[in-house]
N, C-alpha and C positions, 0 to 999 in steps of 0.2 A: 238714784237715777244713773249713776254714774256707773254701778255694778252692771247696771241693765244694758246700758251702750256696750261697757266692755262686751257683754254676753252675745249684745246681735253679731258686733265687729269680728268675734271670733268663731261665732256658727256662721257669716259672710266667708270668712276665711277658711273656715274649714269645707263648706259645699261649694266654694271656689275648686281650691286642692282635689277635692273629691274630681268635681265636675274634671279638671285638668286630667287628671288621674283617668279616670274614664273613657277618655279622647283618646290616649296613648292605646298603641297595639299590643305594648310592652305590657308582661305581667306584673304586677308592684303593689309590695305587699310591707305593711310595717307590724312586727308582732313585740309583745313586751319583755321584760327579762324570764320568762316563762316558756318561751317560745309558742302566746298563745297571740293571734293573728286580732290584730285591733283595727285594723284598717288595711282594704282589698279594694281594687277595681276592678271592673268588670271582665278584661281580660284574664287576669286572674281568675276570679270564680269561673269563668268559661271552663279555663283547662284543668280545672279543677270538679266541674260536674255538678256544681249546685250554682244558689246563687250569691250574691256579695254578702246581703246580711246574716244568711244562714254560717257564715267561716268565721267571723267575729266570736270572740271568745275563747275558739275554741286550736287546736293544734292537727299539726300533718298527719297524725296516726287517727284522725278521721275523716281523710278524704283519699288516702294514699299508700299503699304499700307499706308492709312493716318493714323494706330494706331502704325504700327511699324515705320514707319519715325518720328511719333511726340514723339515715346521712342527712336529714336536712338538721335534726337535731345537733348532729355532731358538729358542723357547718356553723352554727348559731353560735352555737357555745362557744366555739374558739375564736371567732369575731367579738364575741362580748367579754370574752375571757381577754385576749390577748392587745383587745382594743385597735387590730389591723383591719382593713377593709382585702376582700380578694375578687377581684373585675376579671369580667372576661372570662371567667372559666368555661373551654368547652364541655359539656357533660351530655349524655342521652338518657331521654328520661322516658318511663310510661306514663299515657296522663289515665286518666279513670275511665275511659272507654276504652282499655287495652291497646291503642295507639302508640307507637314510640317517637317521641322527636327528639330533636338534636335542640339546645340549648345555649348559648351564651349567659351565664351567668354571674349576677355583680352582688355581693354583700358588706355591706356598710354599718358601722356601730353607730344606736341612737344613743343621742345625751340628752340631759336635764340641764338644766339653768348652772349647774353648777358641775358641770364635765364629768358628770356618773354616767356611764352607762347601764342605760337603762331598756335596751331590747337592739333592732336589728331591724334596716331596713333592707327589703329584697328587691331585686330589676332582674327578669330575666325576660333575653329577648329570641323565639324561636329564628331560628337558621337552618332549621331541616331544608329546604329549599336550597338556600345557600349551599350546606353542604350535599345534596343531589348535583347541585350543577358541578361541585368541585371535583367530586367523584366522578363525573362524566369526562369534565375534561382532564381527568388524571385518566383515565381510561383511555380517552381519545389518543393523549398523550407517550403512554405507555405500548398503546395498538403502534403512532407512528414511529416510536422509540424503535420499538420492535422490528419493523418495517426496514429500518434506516441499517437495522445492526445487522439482519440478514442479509442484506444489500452484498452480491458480490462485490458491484465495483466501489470505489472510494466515494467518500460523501463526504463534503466540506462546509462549516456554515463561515459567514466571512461577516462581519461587520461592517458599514459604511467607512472607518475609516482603516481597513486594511486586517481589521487583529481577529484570531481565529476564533469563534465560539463552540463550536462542536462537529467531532470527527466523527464516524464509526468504524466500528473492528477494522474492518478491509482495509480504512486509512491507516489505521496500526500497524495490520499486518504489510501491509504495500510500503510504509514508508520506515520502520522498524523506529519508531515513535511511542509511545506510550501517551494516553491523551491527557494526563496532567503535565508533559511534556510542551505540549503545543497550544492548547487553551490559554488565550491572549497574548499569546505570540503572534508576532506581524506576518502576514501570508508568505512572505518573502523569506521565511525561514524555510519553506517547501519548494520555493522555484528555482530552477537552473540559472534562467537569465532574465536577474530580478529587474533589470531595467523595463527588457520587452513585456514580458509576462506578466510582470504586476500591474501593465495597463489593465488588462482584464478587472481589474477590481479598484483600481483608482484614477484611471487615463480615460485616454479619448474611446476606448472600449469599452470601459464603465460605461459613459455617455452613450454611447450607440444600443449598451444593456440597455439600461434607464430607458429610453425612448423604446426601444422594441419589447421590453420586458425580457431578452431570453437570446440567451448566444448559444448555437452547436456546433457541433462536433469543432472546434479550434484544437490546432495540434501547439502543443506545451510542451515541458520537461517539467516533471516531478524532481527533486534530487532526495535522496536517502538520507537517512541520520549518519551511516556510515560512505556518505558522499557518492552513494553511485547515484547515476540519471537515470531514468526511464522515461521514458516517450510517453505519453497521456493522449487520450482524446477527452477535452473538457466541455462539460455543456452547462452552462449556469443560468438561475430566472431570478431576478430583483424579488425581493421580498417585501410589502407594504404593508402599512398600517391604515387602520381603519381611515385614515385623511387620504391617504396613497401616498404618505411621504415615504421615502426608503429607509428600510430599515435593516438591511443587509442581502446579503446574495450568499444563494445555494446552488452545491456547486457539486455533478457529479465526472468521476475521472475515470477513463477505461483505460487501464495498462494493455497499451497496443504493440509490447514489445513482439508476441510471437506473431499481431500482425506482420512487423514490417520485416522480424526474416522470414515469413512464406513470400510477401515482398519483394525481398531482397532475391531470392531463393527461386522465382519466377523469373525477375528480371536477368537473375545470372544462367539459368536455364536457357531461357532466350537468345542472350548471348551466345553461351555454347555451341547453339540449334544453328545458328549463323555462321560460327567460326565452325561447326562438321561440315557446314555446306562450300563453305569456301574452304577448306582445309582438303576435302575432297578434290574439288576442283583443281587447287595446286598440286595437291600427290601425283595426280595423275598424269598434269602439265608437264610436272618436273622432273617425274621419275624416267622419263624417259630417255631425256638429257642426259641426266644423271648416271643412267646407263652404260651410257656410248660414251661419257666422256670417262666414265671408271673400267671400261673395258679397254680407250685407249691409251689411257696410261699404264695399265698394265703390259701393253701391247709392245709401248714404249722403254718401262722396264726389262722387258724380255731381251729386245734391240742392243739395246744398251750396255756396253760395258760396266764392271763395277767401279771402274775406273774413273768414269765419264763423268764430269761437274754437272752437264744435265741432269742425272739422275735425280740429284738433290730437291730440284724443281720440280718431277715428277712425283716422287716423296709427296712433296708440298700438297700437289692436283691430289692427289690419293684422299690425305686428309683432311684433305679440304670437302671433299664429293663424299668421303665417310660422316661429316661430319655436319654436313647438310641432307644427308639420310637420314643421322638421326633426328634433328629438328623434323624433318617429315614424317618420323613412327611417330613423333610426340603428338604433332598435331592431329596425325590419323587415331592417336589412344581417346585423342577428345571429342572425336568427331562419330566412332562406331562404338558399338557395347561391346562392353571389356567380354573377353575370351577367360576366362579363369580357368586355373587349373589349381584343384583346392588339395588339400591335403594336413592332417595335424598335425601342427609342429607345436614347440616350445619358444616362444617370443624372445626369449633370455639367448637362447641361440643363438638366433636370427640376429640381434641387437651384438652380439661379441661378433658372431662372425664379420657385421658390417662394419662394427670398429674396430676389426682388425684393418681393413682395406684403409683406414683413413688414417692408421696409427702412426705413419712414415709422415704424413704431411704434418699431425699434431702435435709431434714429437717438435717438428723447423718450427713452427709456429708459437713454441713454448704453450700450446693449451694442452692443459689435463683434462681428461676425461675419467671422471666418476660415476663411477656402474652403485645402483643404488637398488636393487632388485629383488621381487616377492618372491622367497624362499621357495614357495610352494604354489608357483603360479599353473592355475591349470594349463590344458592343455587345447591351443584354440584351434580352427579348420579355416585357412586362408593359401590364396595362390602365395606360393613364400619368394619367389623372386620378382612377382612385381608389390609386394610389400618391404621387401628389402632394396627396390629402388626406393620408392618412399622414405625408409630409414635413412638411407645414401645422402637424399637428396636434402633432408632435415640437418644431417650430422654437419655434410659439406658445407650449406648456407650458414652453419652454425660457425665456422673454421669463417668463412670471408669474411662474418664480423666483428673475426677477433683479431686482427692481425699483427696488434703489436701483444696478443698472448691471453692469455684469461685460463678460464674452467667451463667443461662440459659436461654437466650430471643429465646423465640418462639414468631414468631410474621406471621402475613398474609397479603395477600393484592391480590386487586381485577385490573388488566390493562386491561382496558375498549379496546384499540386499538386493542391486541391480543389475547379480548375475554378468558384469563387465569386467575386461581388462581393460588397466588405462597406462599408457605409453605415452613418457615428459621427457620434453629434451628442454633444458633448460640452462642459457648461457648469460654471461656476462657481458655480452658485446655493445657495440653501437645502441642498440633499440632500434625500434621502427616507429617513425612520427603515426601521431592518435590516427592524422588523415589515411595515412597510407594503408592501415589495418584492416580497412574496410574493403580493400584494393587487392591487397596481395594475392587473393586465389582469382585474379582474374586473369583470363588469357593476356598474355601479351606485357603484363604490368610487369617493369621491372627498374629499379632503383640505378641498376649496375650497369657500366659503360659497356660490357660485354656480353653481358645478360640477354635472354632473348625473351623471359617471363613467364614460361611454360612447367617450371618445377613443379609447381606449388599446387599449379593447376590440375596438370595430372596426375600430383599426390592426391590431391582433395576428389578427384575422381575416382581415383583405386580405392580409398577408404571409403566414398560413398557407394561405391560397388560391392564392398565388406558389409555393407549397414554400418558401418561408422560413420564418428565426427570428428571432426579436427576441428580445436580450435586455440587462437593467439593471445597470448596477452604478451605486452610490451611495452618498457618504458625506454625513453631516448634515454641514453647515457648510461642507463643500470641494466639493460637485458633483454632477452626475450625466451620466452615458454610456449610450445608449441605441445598441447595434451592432446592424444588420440585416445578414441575409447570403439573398442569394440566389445560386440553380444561374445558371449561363450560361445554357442552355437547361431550360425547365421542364419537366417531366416530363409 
C-alpha cells in the first residue's frame, strides 16, 4: 500500500512539474548523462518541430543541425563534466523551420540523491524580439549620434545638476577639449562668467527653461581650454523622462564671433559715414579761415624785421594754422576714398627708411629697435607714402609708450600658404587696457592729453584701402603688437 501512495504522489508530482513546465514560454528541457532528452515541455518541442513525447529518449542530432547538436553536445558535457552551471548566454540559433532566433540561454548540472551528476537541465528563453528592438534603438541611436557629430555648431548635453554628459566634434573642435576631458565636468568649466551663465542650467533661467521647455538665442561666452572667450549664441530644451521629470538640458552653441565683427565693422562704418559728413562740413568751414589767417601771417613775416620780438609770435600763428591743416587732411583722408598712387616696393625698405626718421628721438629715449626681417620678402604693390605714414604713425605711438626706454622689434615675414605679408611692431611699453582695444581705431579715441585720435584711424583706413588688416594684441604693463597683413597682389 505504501509503494502504491509513494507511486500516485510522484506521478501527482511529476504531471504537476510537467503541467508547470507547459505553462512557461520558456523552452526546458532536462536530458540524462547521455545527453538524451527525458523530459520536454511544450515549448520546447514547438521550436523544435515535433511534439513533446516524440524528443524523449532521444538527442539533438535528430531534430537539429549537425553544428548545433554538436555545440549543444559540447555545451552538456562540460556542465556535467565541470559541474558549472552557465546562464544567460546570448546565442542565435536556427529552429527546424529554417527560422533564426536570438536566445538567452541557461544550463545547469542534474544530481542524484547522492551529488552525482547525472545529466543537464536546459532554460532557454527567446529574445529575438528583444534583440530587434535593441537594434533598432542602437540604430536610432547611432542615426542621432551621427546627426549630433556632424552638427557645425556645438552640442552640449548638461545634467540636472550641472555635469556635462555629452559633447560633439564641433564642441571639441570650438573649445580645444577633448571629450574625455569634459565628460562630468561641471558646466562651468566651459563658461566665461560662471556666476551669470551657469544660471542657464542651474538659476532662475533654469526655472524659466523648465516652465517654457526651451530658451533661444541668449548671448554667453564659451571660454577655451587655452582661456580664450568667444561669444556664443545658446539655445537649449529640458530634456524629460517618460513622468516629465527633467532629466537634463540640451544645449546648442553658435560661435558668433565673425558675427559681431561684421557687427562691429558696420557700426564703425557708420561712424565713419558721420564723421566724412561732418569732417566735410568743417574742412570747408575752416579752410577758409585758415587761409586768410596763414596768408597773414606770412604777410606779417615779410613786414617784419628779423629783429622784431613779434616775429616769434607769428612763427607761433604759422604753426599753429599748419598744424590745424593737417588735422583737417586727416579728417578729409576719412571722410573721401583714398586716392592711391600704387607702385612695387620692397616693405623692408620702406620700414628702415621710416626708422631712420625716428632714429634721433630713439636713440633720447634709450629704446632699441630691432629689425627682425624675411630675407626673401617679395615684392608687394602699395601707395608707399601713405603706407609709410602708417609705419610712422605705429613706430611713433610705439616711442610714447616707452618713455623711460625699452625695445622695438619690427620684424616681417612672407606665408607662402596665404600668399600674405605680415608687418609686427611689437614693444614693451605701457599696454593698452582690454577696454580700450576695442576703441583705438575709432575716430577721435585717444588716451593722450595732446592726442587728437585720428592715427590709428586713418592707419586702419589706408591698410583697409590695401585689402589689409591690422590688428592689436596688448597687455597693461608687458606691451603691445600691432600685426598688419597684406595680399601679395591687391585685389
Amino acid at each position: 500500500m505504501k509503494q502504491k501512495k509513494r507511486t500516485k504522489e510522484f506521478i501527482q508530482e511529476y504531471n504537476l512539474l510537467q503541467t508547470l513546465m507547459d505553462s512557461m514560454p520558456d523552452s526546458i528541457y532536462f536530458k540524462d548523462g547521455k545527453n538524451r532528452f527525458i523530459r520536454v515541455n511544450k515549448a520546447k518541442a514547438e521550436r523544435s518541430g515535433t511534439a513533446p513525447e516524440k524528443m524523449i529518449g532521444k538527442t539533438d542530432f535528430d531534430f537539429f543541425s549537425k553544428e548545433r547538436a554538436e555545440k549543444s553536445f559540447a555545451d552538456d558535457n562540460w556542465v556535467m563534466k565541470s559541474g558549472k552551471p552557465f546562464i544567460n548566454r546570448i546565442e542565435e540559433i536556427t529552429l527546424s523551420n529554417g527560422r533564426k532566433r536570438w536566445v538567452s540561454a541557461t544550463k545547469l548540472p542534474r544530481y542524484d540523491e547522492e551529488d552525482k551528476v547525472i545529466g543537464t537541465v536546459g532554460i532557454s528563453r527567446d529574445i529575438t524580439e528583444q534583440k530587434r528592438a535593441e537594434e533598432i534603438l542602437r540604430e536610432a541611436k547611432d542615426y542621432t549620434d551621427n546627426i549630433i557629430k556632424s552638427m557645425a555648431d556645438a552640442s552640449i548635453v548638461v545634467d540636472p545638476d550641472g555635469k556635462i554628459q555629452a559633447i560633439n566634434r564641433a564642441t571639441e573642435e570650438l573649445l580645444g577639449y577633448k571629450k574625455d576631458e569634459l565628460i562630468g565636468k561641471s558646466v562651468a568649466t566651459i563658461l566665461e562668467e560662471e556666476e551669470e551663465e551657469e544660471e542657464v542650467f542651474k538659476g532662475t533661467r533654469l526655472k524659466k527653461l523648465i516652465e517654457e521647455g526651451v530658451v533661444r538665442h541668449y548671448d554667453m561666452n564659451y571660454r577655451t581650454k587655452k582661456g580664450e572667450v568667444i561669444p556664443v549664441s545658446f539655445s537649449g530644451s529640458a530634456m524629460r523622462d517618460h513622468e516629465g521629470k527633467l532629466i537634463g538640458i540640451v544645449g546648442i552653441a553658435r560661435d558668433t564671433r565673425e558675427i559681431k565683427h561684421l557687427q562691429d565693422e558696420l557700426i564703425r562704418s557708420a561712424k565713419m559715414a558721420a564723421i566724412g559728413e561732418l569732417a566735410s562740413g568743417i574742412a570747408h568751414e575752416i579752410r577758409n579761415p585758415l587761409a586768410i589767417m596763414a596768408a597773414s601771417a606770412q604777410y606779417l613775416q615779410e613786414k617784419l624785421v628779423s629783429s622784431d620780438p613779434k616775429k616769434e609770435f607769428i612763427e607761433v600763428i604759422d604753426k599753429s594754422v599748419k598744424t590745424i591743416d593737417t588735422i583737417v587732411k586727416r579728417m578729409l583722408d576719412l571722410a573721401r576714398p583714398a586716392r592711391l598712387e600704387f607702385q612695387s616696393i620692397n616693405i623692408n625698405r620702406l620700414l628702415d627708411e621710416t626708422r631712420r626718421l625716428i632714429r634721433g628721438k630713439a636713440s633720447k629715449q634709450r629704446v632699441k629697435i630691432v629689425r627682425q626681417y624675411h630675407r626673401r620678402l617679395p615684392m608687394i604693390t602699395v601707395d608707399e607714402r601713405r603706407l609709410g605714414e602708417v609705419f610712422l604713425n605705429l613706430m611713433m605711438n610705439a616711442l610714447q609708450a616707452m618713455p623711460e626706454g625699452g625695445y622695438l622689434r619690427v620684424s616681417t615675414d612672407f606665408h607662402q600658404e596665404e600668399n600674405v605679408i605680415s608687418i609686427q611692431f611689437r614693444d614693451n611699453g605701457e599696454g593698452i587696457p582690454a577696454d580700450y582695444q576695442k576703441q583705438i581705431f575709432d575716430p577721435f579715441f585717444t588716451t593722450r592729453k595732446k592726442g587728437v585720435g585720428l592715427g590709428l584711424s586713418v592707419s586702419q583706413r589706408t591698410i583697409n584701402d590695401h585689402h589689409g588688416i591690422i590688428k592689436v594684441h596688448s597687455h597693461v604693463g608687458k606691451g603691445t603688437t600691432f600685426t598688419i597683413k597684406f595680399p601679395i597682389s591687391p585685389a
